[in-house]
C-alpha positions in Angstrom: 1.6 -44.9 69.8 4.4 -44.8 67.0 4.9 -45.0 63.7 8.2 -46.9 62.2 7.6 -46.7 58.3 10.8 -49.0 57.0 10.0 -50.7 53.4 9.2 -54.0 53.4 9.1 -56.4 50.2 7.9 -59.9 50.0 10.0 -62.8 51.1 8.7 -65.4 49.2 9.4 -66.4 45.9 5.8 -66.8 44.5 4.8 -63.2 45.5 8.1 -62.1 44.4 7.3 -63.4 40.7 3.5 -62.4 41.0 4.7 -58.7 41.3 7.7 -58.9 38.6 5.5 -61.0 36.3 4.2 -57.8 34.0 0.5 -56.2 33.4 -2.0 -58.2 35.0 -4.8 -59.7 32.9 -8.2 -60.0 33.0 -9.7 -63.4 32.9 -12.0 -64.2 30.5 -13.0 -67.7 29.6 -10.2 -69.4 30.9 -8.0 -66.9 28.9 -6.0 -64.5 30.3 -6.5 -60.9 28.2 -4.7 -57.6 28.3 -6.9 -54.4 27.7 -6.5 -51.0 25.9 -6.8 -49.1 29.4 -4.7 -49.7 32.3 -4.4 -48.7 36.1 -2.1 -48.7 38.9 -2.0 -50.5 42.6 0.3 -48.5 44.7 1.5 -49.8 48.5 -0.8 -47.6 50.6 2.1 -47.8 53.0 4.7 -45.8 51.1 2.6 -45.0 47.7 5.3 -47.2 45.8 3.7 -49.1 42.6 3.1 -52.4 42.8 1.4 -53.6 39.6 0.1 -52.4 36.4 -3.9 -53.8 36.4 -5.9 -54.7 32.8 -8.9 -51.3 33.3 -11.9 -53.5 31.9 -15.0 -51.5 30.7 -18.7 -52.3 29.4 -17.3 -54.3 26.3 -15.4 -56.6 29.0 -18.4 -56.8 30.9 -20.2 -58.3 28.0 -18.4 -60.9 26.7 -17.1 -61.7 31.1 -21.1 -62.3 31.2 -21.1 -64.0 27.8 -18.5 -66.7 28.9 -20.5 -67.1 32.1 -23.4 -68.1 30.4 -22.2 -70.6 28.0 -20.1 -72.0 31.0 -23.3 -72.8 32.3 -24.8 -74.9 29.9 -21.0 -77.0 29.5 -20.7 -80.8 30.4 -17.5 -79.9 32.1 -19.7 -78.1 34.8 -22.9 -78.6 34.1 -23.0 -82.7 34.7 -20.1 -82.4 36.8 -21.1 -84.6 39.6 -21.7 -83.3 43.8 -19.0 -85.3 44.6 -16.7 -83.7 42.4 -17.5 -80.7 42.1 -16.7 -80.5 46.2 -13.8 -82.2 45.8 -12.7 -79.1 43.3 -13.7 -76.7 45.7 -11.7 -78.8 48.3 -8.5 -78.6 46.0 -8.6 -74.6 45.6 -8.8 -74.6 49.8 -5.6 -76.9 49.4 -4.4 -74.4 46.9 -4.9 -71.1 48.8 -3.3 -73.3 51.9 -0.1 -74.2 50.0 0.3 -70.1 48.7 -1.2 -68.8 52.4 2.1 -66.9 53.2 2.2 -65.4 49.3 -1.4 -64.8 49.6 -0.9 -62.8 52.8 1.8 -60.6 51.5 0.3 -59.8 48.1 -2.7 -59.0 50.2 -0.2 -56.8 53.2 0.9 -55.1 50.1 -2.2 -53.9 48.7 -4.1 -53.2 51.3 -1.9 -52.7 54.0 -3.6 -54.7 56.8 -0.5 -56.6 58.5 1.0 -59.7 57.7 0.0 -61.5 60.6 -4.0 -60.4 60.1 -3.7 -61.5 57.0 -1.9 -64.7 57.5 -3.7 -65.9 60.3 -6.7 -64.6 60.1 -8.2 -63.7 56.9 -6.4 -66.5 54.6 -7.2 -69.3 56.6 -10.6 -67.9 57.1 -11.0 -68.0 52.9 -9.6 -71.7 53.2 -12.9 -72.2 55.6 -14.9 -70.9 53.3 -14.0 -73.5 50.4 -14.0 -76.3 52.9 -17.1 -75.3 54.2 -19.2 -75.5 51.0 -16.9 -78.2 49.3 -19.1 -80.8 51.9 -22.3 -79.1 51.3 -22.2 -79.8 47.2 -23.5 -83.5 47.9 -26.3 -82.1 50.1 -28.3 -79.9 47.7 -31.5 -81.8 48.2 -35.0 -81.8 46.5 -37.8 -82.5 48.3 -40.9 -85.3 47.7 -44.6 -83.8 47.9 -47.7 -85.3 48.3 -50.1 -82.7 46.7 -53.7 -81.9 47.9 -54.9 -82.3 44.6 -58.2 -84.8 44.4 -58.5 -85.0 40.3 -56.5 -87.7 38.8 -57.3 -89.7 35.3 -58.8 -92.8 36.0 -55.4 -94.9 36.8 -52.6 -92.5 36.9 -51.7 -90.4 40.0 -50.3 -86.5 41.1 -46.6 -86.6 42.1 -44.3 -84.4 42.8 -41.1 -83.1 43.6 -38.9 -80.3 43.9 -35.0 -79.6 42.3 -32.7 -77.0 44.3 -30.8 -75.3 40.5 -28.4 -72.8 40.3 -29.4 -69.3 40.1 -27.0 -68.8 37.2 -24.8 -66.4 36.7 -23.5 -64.2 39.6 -21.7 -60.9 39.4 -19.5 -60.9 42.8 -18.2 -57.5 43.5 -15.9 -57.4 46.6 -14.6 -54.5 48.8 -11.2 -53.5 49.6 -10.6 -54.2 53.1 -10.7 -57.4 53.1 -10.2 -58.9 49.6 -9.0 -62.2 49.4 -11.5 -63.0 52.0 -14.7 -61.4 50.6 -14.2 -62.6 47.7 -14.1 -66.5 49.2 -17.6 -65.8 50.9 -18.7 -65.0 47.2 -17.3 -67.6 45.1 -17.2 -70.6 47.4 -21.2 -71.2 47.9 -22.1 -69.9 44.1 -19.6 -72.6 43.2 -20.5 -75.1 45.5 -24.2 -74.2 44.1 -23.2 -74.8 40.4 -23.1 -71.1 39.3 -20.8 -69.6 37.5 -19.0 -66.2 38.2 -18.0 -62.5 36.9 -15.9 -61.4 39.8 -15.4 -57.8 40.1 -12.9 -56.6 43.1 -12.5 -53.4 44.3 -9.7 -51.4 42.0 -7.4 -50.7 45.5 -6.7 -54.5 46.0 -7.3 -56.9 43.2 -3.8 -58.7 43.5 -4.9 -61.6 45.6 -8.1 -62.1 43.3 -5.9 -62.0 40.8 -3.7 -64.7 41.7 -6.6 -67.0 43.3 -8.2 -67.3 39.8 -4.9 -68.2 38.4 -4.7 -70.8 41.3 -8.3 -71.6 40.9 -7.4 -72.7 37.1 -4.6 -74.8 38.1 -6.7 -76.4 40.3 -8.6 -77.5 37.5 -11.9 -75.4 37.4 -13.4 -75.6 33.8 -13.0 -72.3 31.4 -15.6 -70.0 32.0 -17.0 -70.9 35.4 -15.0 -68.3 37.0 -14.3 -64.9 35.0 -12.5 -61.9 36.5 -12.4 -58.0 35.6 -10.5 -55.4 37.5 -11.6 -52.1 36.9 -13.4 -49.1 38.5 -17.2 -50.0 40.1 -18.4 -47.0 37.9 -17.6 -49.0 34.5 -17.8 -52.3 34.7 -19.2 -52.9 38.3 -22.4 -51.1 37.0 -22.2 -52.7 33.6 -22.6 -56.1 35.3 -25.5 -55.0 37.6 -27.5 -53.8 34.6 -26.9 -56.7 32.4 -29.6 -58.8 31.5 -27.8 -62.2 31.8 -26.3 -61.7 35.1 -29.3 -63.2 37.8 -27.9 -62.6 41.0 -25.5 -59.4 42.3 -23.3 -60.3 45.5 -22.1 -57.4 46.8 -20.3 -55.9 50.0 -19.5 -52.7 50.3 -21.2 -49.6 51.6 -24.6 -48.3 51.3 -24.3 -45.6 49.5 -23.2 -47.9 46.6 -25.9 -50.5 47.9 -28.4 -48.1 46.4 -26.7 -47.3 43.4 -26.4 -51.0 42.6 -30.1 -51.4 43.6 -30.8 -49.3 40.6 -28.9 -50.6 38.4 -30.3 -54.1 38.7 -33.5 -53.1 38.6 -33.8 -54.3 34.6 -34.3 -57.8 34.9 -35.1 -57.9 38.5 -32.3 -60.0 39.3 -31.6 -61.3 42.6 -29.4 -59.4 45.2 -27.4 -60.0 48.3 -25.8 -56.8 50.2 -23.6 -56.5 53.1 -23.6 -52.8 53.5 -22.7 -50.1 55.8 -21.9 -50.5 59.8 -22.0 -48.5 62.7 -21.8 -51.0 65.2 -22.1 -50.4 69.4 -20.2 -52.1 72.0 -22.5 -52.5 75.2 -20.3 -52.5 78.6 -22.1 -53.2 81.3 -20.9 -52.8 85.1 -20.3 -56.5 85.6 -17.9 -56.3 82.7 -14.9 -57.7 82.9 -12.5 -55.3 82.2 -9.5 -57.4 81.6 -11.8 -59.1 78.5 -13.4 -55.9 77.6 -10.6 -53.6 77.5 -8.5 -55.1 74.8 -11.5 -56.7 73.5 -13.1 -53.7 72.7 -10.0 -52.1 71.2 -9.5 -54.7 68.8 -13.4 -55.0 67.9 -12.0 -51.3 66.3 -8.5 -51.0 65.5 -8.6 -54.1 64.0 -7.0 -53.8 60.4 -6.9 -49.9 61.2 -11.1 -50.0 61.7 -11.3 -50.7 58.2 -13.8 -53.7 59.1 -17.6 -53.2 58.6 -18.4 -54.5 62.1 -16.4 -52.7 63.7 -17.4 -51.5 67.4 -17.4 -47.5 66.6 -19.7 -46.7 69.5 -18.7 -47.5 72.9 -21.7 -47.4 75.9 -20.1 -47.9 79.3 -22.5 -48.3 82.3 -21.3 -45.2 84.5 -19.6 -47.3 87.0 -17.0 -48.5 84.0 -16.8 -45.6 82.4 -13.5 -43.7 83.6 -11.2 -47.0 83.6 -12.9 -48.0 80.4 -11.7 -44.3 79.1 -8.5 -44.8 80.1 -8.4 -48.4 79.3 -9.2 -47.6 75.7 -6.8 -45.2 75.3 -4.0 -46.8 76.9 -4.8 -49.7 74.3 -4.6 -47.1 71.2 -1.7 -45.7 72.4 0.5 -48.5 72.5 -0.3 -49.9 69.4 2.7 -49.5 66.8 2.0 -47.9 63.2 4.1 -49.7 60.8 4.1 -51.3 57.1 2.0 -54.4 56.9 5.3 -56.6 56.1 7.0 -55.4 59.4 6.6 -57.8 62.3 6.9 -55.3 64.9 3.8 -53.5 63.3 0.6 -54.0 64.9 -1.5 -52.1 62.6 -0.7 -51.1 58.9 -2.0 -47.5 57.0 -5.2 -47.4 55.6 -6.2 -48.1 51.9 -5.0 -44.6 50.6 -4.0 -41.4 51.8 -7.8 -40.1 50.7 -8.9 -42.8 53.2 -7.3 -41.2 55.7 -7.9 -37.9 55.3 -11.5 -38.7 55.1 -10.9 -40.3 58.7 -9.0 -37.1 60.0 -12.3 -34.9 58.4 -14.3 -36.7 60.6 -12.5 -36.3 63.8 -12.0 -32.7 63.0 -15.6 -32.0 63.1 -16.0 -33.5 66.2 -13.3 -31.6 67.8 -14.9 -29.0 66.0 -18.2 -29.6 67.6 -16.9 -30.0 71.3 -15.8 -33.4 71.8 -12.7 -34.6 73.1 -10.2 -36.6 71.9 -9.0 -39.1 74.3 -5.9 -40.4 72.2 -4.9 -40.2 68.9 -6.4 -37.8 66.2 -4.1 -37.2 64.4 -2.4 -38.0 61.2 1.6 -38.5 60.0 2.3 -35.8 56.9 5.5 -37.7 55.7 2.9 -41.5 55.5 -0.3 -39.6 54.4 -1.9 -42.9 54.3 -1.7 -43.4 58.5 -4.2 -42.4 60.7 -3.2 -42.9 64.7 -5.9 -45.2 66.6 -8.1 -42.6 68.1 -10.9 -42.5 71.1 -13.1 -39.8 71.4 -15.5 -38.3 74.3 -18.4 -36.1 75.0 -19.9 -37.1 71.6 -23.6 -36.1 71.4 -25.9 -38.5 69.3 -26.4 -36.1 66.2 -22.7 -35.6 65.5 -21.6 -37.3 62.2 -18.9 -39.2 64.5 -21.6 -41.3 66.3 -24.0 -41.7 63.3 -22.3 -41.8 59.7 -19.6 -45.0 59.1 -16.2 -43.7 59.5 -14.5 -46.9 58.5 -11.3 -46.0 59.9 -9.6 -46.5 63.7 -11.7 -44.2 65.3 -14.5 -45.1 68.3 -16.5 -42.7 70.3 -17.2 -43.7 73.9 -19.9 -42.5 76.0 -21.6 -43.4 79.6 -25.0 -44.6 80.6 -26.5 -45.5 83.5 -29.4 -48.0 83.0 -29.6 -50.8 80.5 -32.6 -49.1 78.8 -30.5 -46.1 77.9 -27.8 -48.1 76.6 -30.5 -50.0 74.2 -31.8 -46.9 73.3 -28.9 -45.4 72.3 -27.1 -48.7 70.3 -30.6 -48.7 68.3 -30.5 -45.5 67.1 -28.8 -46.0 63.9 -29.7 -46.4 60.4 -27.5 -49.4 60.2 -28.4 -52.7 62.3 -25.0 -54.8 60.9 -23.2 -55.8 64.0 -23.0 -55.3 68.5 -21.3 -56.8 71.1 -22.3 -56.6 74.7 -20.1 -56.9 77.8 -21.1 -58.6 80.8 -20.8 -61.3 83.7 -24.7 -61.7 83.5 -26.5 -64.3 81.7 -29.5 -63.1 82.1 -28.5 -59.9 80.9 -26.5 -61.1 77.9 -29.7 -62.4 77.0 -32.1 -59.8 77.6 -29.9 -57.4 75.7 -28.6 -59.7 72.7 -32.3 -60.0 71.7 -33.1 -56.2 71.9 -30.0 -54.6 70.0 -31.6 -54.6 66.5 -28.6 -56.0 64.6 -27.9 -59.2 62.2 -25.0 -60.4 64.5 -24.8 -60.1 68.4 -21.5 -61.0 70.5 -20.8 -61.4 73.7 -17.9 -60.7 75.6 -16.0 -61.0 72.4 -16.2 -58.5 69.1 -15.7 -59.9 65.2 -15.7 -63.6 65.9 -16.6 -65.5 62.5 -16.5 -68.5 61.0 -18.5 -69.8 58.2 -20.9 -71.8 59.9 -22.4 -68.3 61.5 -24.6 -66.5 59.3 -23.5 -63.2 59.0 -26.5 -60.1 57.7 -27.4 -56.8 58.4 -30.5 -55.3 59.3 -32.0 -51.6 58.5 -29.5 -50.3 55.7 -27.0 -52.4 56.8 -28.2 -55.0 53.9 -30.4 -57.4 52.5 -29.7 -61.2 52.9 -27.6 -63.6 54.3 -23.9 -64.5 53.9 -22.1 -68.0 55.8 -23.7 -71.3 56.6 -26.6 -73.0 55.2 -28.2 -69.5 54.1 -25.3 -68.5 52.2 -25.7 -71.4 49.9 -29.3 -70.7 49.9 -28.2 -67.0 48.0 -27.1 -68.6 44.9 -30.0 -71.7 44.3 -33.5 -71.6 43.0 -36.6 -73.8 43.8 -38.4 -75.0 40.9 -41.9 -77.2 41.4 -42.6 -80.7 39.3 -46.1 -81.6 39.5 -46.7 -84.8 37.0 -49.5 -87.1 36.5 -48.0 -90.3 36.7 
């Protein structure tokens, strides 16, 4: 493992003027407003400044909210047809296509995931999500009933129907690892569903929300149907879960704050989607085959530095795996070179902040502490505070913080086992229930297994495959709801009944 920490700035022109183009705004209404407070967005790479960002507050919150509402109600969007109102959805994907390499460097800089991830993974993975939903606008259907009901005026008859309508408006708050992304899987199916949107992104990396409303608006999206404040969760992320007119919160980020926001939207009872917290296990069984698992595995974690809510923290090797698998994994971390996101030769960028990492480093310090072994990595770089090497532990018990709190950083216990029971046993015994992957040959046991690790999303012999046909949803406290595919949409629409005599 190395670390090569050469500066890197943007090489295309559109992300070159994004950065020199002053003080972002916040968008309100289809305007574009400064605000009293501000707040930096450093490079977590080199802790240069990128960008001054507008600090919005509860006042913001209100009148983002207000503009939401009386977007609702506009011809512009409101009778805006299916057909078009995919069609726009189909442009912004067009949009975010035609800006993919400024997109992925605005988001390399702020976040510090590499170029590459970013570029060919998570942009064209937001384009998905607006092409996705830009077919399913046409294909928000009612449904005909023939009531049970046996009185009827002499001459007239009971009918009736039911209309899918938008939930209204929808406070989207997005987290930082993957911005540009998360904030797609928000905006694309409450769009497509004819809601209309505060968007709140996490105050580390806001840029590329930032410059996707702006695109959005060039696309032609009416004033109002889209509103953005950047800010700090504390002030106007809670100011948008307790406000009345906001009926839906769509939020990912971790469960801790899952609560919080549970709390806060308690007033009005308004509806909630969360994708929270993950502690997810990678099952290897003794048919595995190593030369999938191995580097599968390793990327299932060190993945944008493990800064991924599915990623495969807990590794269970069937005993007869369980030294090459060791050595496997470790091998993998330690060729894997630390770099800025913007380097090509990088293959994993720092993590969101220097506190991010030492938070990492706290954790693998109490496990040391506690007897386990570090395997490789473990350690951090004082002159890039920000890095933290890719790291795999042993002789972790179940009770140590390592194997049971979300570390969200590269960091993966592995431990042995010697029947599938055990292994079952062990993945299950979590609060969280987001994500697993299991490893093996066998059908019959990819099977058996997929169906008894309690967790929304099961792979096999692959880790973090998604697309936005797959429905993606934690169980325990890893969340409430459904993200991607026909259940996403289902988030942002209500059912209401028309019974009529006729």
């Amino acid at each position: 493992m190395t670390l090569s920490l050469i500066p890197h700035a943007p090489k295309t022109e559109g992300a070159r003027a994004f950065l020199q183009g002053g003080a972002k705004k916040i968008l309100i209404d289809g305007e574009w407003i400064a605000t009293a407070a501000t707040f930096e967005t450093t490079d977590p790479a080199t802790g240069a400044p990128l960008a001054t960002l507008a600090r919005a507050g509860a006042a913001e919150a209100e009148a983002a909210v207000a503009a939401a509402q009386a977007a609702l109600s506009r011809p512009d969007w409101a009778r805006m047809l299916p057909m078009a109102r995919g069609a726009l959805l189909w442009k912004i994907a067009d949009a975010i296509e035609a800006h993919a390499d400024e997109l992925a460097e605005l988001e390399s800089l702020d976040q510090g995931k590499t170029f590459a991830t970013a570029r060919f993974g998570e942009i064209p993975g937001a384009i998905a999500q607006f092409r996705y939903y830009a077919g399913y606008a046409s294909k928000i259907l009612g449904t005909a009933i023939t009531p049970s009901i046996g009185y009827a005026p002499a001459g007239k008859q009971v009918m009736a129907y039911t209309r899918r309508e938008p939930i209204g408006v929808v406070a989207a708050i997005t987290p930082w690892n993957s911005p540009l992304l998360m904030a797609a899987m928000k905006l694309a199916p409450a769009l497509c569903a004819g809601c209309t949107v505060v968007l709140k992104p996490a105050e580390e990396t806001s840029l590329t929300a930032i410059r996707l409303c702006e695109l959005m608006l060039e696309a032609g999206l009416p004033a109002g149907v889209v509103n953005l404040l950047t800010g700090f969760g504390a002030e106007v992320g809670d100011a948008l879960a307790r406000h009345p007119g906001v009926a839906k919160v769509a939020f990912t980020g971790s469960t801790e704050v899952g609560r919080i926001l549970l709390g806060s939207a308690r007033g009005n009872l308004k509806k909630l989607t969360l994708e929270l917290g993950g502690k997810s296990p990678a099952i290897v069984m003794a048919d595995a085959d190593l030369s999938l698992a191995i580097p599968g595995v390793a990327r299932g974690i060190f993945a944008n530095s493990g800064q991924v809510c599915v990623a495969g923290s807990r590794v269970y090797v069937q005993r007869k795996l369980y030294e090459a698998m060791a050595e496997g994994l470790a091998r993998e971390a330690g060729r894997l070179r630390l770099g800025h996101g913007l380097d090509p030769a990088s293959d994993l960028g720092p993590l969101v902040s220097p506190d991010q990492a030492a938070r990492v480093a706290a954790y693998v310090a109490g496990g040391r502490a506690a007897g386990a072994e570090v395997l490789a990595g473990g350690t951090g770089f004082a002159e890039a505070p920000a890095f933290f090497a890719p790291t795999v532990v042993a002789g972790v018990t179940p009770d140590m913080a390592l194997m049971r709190e979300e570390i969200f950083g590269p960091v993966t216990a592995i431990t042995p086992f010697d029947e599938p029971e055990e292994a079952l046993a062990l993945a299950n015994d979590t609060d969280y229930g987001l994500a697993a992957s299991v490893w093996t040959e066998s059908l019959s046991a990819a099977h058996r297994m997929a169906a008894a690790v309690r967790a929304g999303t099961v792979w096999v012999n692959c880790h973090s495959y998604f697309s936005p046909e797959l429905p993606k949803g934690g169980m325990k406290t890893s969340g409430w709801g459904v993200e991607n595919g026909p259940n996403g949409l289902e988030n942002y629409l209500e059912t209401k009944t028309v019974c009529m005599v006729v």
